[in-house]
C-alpha positions as CSV (number, residue, x, y, z in Angstrom):
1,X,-12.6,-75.2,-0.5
2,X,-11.4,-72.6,1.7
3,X,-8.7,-69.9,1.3
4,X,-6.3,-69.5,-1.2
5,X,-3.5,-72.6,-2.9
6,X,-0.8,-71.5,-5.0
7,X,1.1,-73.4,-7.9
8,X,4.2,-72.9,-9.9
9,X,5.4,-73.8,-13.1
10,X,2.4,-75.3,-14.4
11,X,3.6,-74.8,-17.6
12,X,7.1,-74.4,-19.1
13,X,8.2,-70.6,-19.7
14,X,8.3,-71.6,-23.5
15,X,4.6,-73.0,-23.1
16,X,3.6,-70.0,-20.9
17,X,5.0,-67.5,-23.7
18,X,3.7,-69.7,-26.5
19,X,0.1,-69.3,-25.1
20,X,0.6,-65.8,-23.7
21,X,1.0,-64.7,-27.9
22,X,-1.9,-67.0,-29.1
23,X,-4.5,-65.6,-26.8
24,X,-3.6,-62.5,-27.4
25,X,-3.7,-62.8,-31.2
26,X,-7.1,-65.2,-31.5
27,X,-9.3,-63.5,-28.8
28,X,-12.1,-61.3,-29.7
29,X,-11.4,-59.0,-26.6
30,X,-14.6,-56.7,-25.4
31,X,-14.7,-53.7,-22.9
32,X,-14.7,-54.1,-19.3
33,X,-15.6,-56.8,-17.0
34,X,-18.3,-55.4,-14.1
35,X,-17.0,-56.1,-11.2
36,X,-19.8,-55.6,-8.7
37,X,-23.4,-53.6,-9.4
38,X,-22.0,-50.2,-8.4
39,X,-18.6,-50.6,-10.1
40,X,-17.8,-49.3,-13.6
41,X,-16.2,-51.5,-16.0
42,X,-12.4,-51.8,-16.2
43,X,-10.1,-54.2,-18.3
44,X,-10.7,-55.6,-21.6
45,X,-12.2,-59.3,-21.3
46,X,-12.3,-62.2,-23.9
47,X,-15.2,-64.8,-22.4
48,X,-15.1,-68.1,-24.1
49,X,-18.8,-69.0,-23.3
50,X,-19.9,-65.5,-25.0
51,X,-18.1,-66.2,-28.2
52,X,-19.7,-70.1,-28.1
53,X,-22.9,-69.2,-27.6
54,X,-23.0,-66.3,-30.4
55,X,-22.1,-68.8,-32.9
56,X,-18.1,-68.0,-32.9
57,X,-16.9,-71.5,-31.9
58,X,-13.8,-71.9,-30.1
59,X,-10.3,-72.3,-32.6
60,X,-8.6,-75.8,-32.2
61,X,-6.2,-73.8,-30.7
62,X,-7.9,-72.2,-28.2
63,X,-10.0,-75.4,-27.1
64,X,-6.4,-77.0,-26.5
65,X,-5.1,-74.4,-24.7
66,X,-8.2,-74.4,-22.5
67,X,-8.2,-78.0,-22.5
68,X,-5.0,-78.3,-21.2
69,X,-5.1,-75.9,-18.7
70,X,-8.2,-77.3,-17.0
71,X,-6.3,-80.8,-17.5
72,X,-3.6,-79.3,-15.1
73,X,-6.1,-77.7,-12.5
74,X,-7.8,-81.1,-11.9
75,X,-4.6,-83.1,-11.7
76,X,-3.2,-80.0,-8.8
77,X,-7.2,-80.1,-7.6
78,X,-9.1,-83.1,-7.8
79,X,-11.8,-81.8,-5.9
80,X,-13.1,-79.7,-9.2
81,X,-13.8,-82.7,-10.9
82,X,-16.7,-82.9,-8.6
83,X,-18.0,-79.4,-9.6
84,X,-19.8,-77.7,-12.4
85,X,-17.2,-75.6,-14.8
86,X,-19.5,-72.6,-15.1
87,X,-17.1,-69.9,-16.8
88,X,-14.1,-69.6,-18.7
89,X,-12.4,-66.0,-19.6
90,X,-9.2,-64.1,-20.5
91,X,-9.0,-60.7,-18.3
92,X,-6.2,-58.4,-20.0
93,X,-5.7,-55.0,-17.6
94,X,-3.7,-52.5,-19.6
95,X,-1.3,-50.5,-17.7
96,X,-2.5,-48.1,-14.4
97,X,-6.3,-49.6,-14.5
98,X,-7.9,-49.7,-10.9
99,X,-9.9,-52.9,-10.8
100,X,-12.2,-53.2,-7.7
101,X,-12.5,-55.4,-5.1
102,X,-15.3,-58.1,-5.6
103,X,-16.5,-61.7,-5.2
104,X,-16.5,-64.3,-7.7
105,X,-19.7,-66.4,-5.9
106,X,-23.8,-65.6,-7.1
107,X,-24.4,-65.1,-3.8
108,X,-23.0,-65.0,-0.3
109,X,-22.4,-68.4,0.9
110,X,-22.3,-70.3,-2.4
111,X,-19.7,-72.9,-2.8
112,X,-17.5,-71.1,-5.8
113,X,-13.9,-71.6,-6.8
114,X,-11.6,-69.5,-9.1
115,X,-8.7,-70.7,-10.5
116,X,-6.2,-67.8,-12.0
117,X,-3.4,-69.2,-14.6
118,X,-1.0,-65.6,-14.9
119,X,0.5,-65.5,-18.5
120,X,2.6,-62.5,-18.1
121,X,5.7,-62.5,-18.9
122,X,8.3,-61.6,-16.5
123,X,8.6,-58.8,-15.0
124,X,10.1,-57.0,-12.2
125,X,8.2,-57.0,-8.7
126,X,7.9,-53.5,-9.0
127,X,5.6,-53.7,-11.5
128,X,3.0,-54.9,-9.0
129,X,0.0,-56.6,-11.0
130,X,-0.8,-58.9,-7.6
131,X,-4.2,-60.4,-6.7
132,X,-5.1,-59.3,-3.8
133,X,-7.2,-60.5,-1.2
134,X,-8.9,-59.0,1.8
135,X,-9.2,-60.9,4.5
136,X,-9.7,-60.3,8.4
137,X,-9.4,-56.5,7.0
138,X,-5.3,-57.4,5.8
139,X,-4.3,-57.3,2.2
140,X,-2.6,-60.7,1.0
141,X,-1.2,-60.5,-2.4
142,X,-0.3,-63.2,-4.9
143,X,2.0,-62.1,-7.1
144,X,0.9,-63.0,-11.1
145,X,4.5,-65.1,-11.6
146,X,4.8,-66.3,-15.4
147,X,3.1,-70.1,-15.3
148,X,1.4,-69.1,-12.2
149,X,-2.3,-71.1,-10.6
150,X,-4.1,-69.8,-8.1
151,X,-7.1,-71.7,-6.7
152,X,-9.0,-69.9,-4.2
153,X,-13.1,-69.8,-2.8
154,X,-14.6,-67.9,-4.9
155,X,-16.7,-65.8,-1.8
156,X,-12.8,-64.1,-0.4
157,X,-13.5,-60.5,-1.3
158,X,-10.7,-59.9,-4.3
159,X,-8.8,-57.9,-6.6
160,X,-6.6,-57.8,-9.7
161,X,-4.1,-55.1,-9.8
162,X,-2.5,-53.5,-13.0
163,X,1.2,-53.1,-14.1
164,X,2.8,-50.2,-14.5
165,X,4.1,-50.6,-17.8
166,X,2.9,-53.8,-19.5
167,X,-0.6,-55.2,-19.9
168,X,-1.4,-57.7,-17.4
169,X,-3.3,-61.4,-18.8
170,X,-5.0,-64.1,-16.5
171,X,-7.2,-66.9,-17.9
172,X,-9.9,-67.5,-15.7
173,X,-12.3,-70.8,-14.5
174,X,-15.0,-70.1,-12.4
175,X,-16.8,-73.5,-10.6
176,X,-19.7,-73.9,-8.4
């Protein structure tokens, strides 16, 4: 897969705020996601495969969220069913943080995707909290819309960006 696919309205705005609350309220967040070697941490991150394989298994409610979510991703990218599901997280960036730009593949060349599902709540443009994307040295931004999917090749040099005002939450699947 190359570049970058956008969806809308994979869930409802009721579903989206439902499952915006929950993972708020049931995830064990810990500090900072690393980026890239010579980055320091930023954002608070909740990764399901950490909390599996310490012995804290997944709530029913949290499997069906993930469940569902990855139900959605396969039906808008059947392509994935033909990959290995390496990684699931929740990223949460509290207001002003300064994530850095980074790739999501092992190594240069690898055949990764990341899909991004935006549960933030609405909010005015001016907020910012984009992904960005460098490519041929130009910043593309997706906008993190409520109910929001963003598939994109895992080896495009990226970024999250913060809010102003309001945390910003993405659940994250990482394939190779």
């Amino acid at each position: 897969m190359k570049g970058i696919k956008v969806y809308d309205n994979i869930l409802s705005p009721e579903e989206n705020e439902k499952y915006r609350i929950v993972l708020l309220h049931e995830c064990l967040f810990t500090y900072g996601e690393i980026d890239d070697y010579d980055t320091k941490p930023c954002g608070l991150i909740c990764d399901f495969d950490k909390l599996y394989h310490s012995g804290i298994k997944l709530t029913s409610v949290l499997k069906t969220i993930t469940e569902n979510l990855l139900d959605k991703i396969y039906k808008n990218e059947e392509s994935l069913k033909n990959m290995k599901l390496i990684r699931v997280y929740l990223n949460l960036f509290l207001p002003n943080e300064n994530p850095s730009f980074h790739i999501d593949a092992n190594e240069p060349g690898e055949n990764a995707v990341t899909c991004l599902y935006y549960l933030n709540p609405s909010l005015d443009p001016n907020e910012g909290g984009e992904t960005q994307f460098l490519i041929d040295e130009e910043i593309k931004g997706v906008i993190s819309k409520p109910g929001r999917l963003t598939i994109f090749d895992g080896g495009l040099l990226h970024r999250a960006t913060s809010f102003k005002n309001h945390p910003r939450l993405t659940l994250a699947f990482k394939f190779v």
